[in-house]
LUMPA-28764 format. One record per residue (C-alpha): residue in one letter; x, y, z; residue number from 1. Coordinates in pm, 1 decimal. Example, Ala and Ser with C-alpha at 12.3 -4.5 7.8 and 13.67 -1.06 7.14 Angstrom:
<kedo "A",<1230.0,-450.0,780.0>,1>;
<kedo "S",<1367.0,-106.0,714.0>,2>;
//
This chain:
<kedo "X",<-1244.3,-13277.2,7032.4>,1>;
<kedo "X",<-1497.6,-13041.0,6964.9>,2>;
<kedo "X",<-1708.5,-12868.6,7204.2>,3>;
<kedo "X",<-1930.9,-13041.3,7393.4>,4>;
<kedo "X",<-2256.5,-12799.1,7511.2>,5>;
<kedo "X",<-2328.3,-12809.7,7904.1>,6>;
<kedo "X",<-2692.4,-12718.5,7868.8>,7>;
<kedo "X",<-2982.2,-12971.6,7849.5>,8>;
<kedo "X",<-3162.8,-12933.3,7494.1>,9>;
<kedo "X",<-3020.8,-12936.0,7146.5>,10>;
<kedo "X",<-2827.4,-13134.5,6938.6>,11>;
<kedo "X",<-2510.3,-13224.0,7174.1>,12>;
<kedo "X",<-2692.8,-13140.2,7525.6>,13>;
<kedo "X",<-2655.3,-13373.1,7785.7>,14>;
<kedo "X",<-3013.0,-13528.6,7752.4>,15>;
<kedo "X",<-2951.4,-13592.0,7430.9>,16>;
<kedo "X",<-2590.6,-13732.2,7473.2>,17>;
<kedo "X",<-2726.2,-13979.3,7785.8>,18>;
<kedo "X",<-3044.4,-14119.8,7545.0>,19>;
<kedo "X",<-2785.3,-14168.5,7281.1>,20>;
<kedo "X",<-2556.5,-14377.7,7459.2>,21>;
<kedo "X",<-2756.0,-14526.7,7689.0>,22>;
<kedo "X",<-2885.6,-14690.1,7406.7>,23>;
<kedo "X",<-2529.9,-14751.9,7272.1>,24>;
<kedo "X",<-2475.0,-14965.9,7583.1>,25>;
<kedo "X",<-2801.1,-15122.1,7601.4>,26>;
<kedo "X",<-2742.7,-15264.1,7211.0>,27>;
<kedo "X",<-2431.8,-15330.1,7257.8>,28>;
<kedo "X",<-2470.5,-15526.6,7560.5>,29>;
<kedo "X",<-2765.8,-15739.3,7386.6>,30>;
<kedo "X",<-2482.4,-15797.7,7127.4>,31>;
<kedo "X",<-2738.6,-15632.2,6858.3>,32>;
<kedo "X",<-2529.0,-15389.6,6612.3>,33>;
<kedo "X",<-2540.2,-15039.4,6788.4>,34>;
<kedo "X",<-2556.2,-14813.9,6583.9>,35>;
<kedo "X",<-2268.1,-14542.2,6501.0>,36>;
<kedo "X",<-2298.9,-14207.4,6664.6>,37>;
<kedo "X",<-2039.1,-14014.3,6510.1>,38>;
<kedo "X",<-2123.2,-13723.0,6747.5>,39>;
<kedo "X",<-2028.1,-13958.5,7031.6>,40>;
<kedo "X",<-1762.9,-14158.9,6902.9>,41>;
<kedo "X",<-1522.9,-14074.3,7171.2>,42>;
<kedo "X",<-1755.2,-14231.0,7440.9>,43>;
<kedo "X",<-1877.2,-14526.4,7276.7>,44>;
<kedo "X",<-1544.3,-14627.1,7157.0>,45>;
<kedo "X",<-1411.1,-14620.1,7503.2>,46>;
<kedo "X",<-1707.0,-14837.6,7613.5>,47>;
<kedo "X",<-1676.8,-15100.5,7385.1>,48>;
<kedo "X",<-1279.9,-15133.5,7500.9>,49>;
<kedo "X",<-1382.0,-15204.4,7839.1>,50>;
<kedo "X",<-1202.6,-15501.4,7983.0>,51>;
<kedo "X",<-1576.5,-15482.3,8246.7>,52>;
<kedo "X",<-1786.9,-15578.1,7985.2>,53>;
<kedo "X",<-1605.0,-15878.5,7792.4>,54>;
<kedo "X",<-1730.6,-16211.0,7838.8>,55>;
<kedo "X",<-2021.8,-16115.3,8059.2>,56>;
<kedo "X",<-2371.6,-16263.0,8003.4>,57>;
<kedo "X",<-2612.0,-15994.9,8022.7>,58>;
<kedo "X",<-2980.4,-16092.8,8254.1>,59>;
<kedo "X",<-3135.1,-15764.7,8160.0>,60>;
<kedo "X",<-3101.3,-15426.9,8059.2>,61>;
<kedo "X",<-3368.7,-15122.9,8073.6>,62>;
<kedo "X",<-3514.9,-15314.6,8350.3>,63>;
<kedo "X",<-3819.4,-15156.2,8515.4>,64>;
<kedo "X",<-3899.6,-15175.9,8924.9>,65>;
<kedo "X",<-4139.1,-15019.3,9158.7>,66>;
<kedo "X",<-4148.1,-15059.9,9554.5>,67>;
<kedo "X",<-4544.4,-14958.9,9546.9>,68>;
<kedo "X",<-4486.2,-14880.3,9935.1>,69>;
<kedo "X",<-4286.9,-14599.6,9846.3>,70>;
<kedo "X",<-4492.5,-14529.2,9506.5>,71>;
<kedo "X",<-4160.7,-14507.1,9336.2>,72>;
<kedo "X",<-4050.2,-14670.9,9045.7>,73>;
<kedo "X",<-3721.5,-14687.8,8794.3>,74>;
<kedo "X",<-3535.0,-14875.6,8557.4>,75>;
<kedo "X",<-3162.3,-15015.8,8637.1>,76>;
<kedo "X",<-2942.8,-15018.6,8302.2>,77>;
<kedo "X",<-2827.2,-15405.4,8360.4>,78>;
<kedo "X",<-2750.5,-15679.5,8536.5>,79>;
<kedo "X",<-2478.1,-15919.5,8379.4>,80>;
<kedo "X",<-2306.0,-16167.2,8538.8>,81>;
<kedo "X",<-1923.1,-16073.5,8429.3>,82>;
<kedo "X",<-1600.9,-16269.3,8388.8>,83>;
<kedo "X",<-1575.3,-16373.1,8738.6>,84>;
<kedo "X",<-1929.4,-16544.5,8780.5>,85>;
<kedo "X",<-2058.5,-16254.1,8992.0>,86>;
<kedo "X",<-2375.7,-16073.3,8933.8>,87>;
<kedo "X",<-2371.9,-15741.4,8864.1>,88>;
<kedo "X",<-2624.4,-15459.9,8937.4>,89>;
<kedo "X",<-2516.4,-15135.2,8705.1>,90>;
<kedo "X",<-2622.6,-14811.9,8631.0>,91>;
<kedo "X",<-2451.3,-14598.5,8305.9>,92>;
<kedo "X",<-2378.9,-14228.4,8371.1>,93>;
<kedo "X",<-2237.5,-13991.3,8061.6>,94>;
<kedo "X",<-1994.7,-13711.2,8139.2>,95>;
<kedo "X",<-1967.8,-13419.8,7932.9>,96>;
<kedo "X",<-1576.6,-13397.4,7960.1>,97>;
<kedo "X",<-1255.3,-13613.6,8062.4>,98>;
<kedo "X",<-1219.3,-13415.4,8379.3>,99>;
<kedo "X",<-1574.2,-13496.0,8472.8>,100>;
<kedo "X",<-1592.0,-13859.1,8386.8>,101>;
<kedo "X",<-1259.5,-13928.8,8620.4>,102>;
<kedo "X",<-1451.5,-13701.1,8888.0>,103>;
<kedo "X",<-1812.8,-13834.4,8909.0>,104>;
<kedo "X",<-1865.4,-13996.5,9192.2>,105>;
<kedo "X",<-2089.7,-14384.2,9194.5>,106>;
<kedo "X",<-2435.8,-14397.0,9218.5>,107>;
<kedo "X",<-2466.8,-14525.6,9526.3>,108>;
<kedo "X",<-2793.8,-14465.6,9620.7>,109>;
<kedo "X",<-2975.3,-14518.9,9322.1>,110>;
<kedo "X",<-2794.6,-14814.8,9300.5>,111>;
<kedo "X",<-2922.9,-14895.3,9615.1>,112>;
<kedo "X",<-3272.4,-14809.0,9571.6>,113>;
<kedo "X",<-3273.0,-15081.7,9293.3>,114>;
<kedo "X",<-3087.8,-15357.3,9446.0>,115>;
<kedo "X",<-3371.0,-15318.5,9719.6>,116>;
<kedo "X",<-3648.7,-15335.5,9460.5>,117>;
<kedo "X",<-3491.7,-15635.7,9335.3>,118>;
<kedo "X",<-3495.6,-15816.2,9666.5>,119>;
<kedo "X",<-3854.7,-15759.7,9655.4>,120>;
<kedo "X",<-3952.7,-15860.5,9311.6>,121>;
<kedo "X",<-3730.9,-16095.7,9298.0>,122>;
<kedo "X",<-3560.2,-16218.0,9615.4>,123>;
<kedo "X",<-3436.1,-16531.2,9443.6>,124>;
<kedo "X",<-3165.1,-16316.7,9298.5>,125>;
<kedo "X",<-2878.8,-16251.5,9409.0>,126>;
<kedo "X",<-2673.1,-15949.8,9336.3>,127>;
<kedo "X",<-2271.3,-15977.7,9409.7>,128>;
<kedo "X",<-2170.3,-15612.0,9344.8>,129>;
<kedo "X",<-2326.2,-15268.0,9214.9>,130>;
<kedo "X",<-2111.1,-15078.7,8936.0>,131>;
<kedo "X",<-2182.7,-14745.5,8802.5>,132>;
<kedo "X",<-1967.3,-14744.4,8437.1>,133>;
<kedo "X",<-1868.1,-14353.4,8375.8>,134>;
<kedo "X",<-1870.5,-14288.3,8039.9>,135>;
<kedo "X",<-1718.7,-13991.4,7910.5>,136>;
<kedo "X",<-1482.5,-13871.8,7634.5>,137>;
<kedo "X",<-1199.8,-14137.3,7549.4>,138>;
<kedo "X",<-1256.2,-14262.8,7933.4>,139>;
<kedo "X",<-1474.2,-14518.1,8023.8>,140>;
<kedo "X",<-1407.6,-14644.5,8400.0>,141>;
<kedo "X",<-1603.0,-14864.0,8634.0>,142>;
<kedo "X",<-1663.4,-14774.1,9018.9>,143>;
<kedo "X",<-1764.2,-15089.0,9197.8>,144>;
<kedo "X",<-1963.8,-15107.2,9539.1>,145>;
<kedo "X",<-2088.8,-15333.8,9760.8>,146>;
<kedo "X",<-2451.4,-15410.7,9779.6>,147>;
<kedo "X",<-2542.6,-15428.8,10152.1>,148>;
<kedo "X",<-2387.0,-15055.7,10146.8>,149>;
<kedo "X",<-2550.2,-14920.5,9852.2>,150>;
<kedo "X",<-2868.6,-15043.7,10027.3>,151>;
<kedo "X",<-2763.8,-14883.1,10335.0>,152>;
<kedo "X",<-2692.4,-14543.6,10174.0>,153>;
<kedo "X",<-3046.2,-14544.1,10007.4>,154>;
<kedo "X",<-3204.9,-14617.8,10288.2>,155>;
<kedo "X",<-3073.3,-14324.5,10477.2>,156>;
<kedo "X",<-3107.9,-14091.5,10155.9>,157>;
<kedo "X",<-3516.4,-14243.9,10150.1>,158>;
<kedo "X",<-3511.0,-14162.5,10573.6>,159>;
<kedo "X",<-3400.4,-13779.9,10491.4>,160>;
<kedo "X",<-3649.4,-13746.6,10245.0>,161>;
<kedo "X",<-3930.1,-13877.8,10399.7>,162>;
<kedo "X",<-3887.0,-13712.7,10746.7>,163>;
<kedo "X",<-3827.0,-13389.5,10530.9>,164>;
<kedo "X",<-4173.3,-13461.2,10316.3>,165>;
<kedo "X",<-4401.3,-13613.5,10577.1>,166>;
<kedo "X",<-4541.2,-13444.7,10919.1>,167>;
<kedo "X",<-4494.3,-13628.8,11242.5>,168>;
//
């Protein structure tokens, strides 16, 4: 494999690498022809093979929230319902390398802060589980969490921030 550059800008940085496959994923989960990204092979081959994704119905993907309260906003990757019936809440991360992709830890709290926003858009949906799919080099490997504590964690991580931001 060649080298794969750590830095943010250029050809093969990291920004560049996560637009790129994030919409890989997003195409590919709409069941549209992704395109090939020969500089990326590695990861989106290892994406398509994953057993996570077969047979699910994707709800949306790119999917943009706000919790006005807060004045924050974002956009969760997708929500599918997979093999098993359950709705799923995900989030995509890229990895530069193997050893990061089988390192990187969920993303809990972002995650979180979208499962909340959902409840309050939409509170007539109802998530099962939160996944963050790791996509790196040749690996592509799904970390599933419960909802209730994704929620949990962001609400402690929004807590810290605003006691940190805000005078009392």
């Amino acid at each position: 494999m060649a080298f794969i550059e750590k830095y943010r800008e250029g050809p093969k940085g990291w920004e560049k690498r996560g637009k790129d496959i994030h919409a890989y994923t997003d195409d590919f989960l709409q069941k549209k022809n992704p395109k090939d990204l020969p500089d990326w092979e590695d990861w989106t081959k290892a994406i398509r093979g994953q057993d996570f994704f077969k047979g699910s119905i994707l709800f949306a993907t790119e999917y943009a929230l706000c919790d006005e309260g807060r004045s924050l906003g974002g956009s969760f990757d997708f929500l599918l319902q997979d093999q098993e019936g359950r709705t799923i809440l995900g989030d995509l991360k890229t990895c530069s390398s193997l050893k990061a992709a089988k390192s990187r830890k969920p993303a809990t709290e972002q995650l979180g802060a979208y499962a909340s926003m959902i409840k309050l858009h939409h509170p007539e949906v109802v998530i099962d589980k939160c996944c963050t799919v790791i996509s790196g080099p040749k690996l592509c490997r799904v970390i599933e969490q419960d909802v209730d504590e994704c929620i949990e964690k962001w609400e402690e991580t929004w807590l810290e921030y605003d006691i940190l931001n805000n005078d009392f």
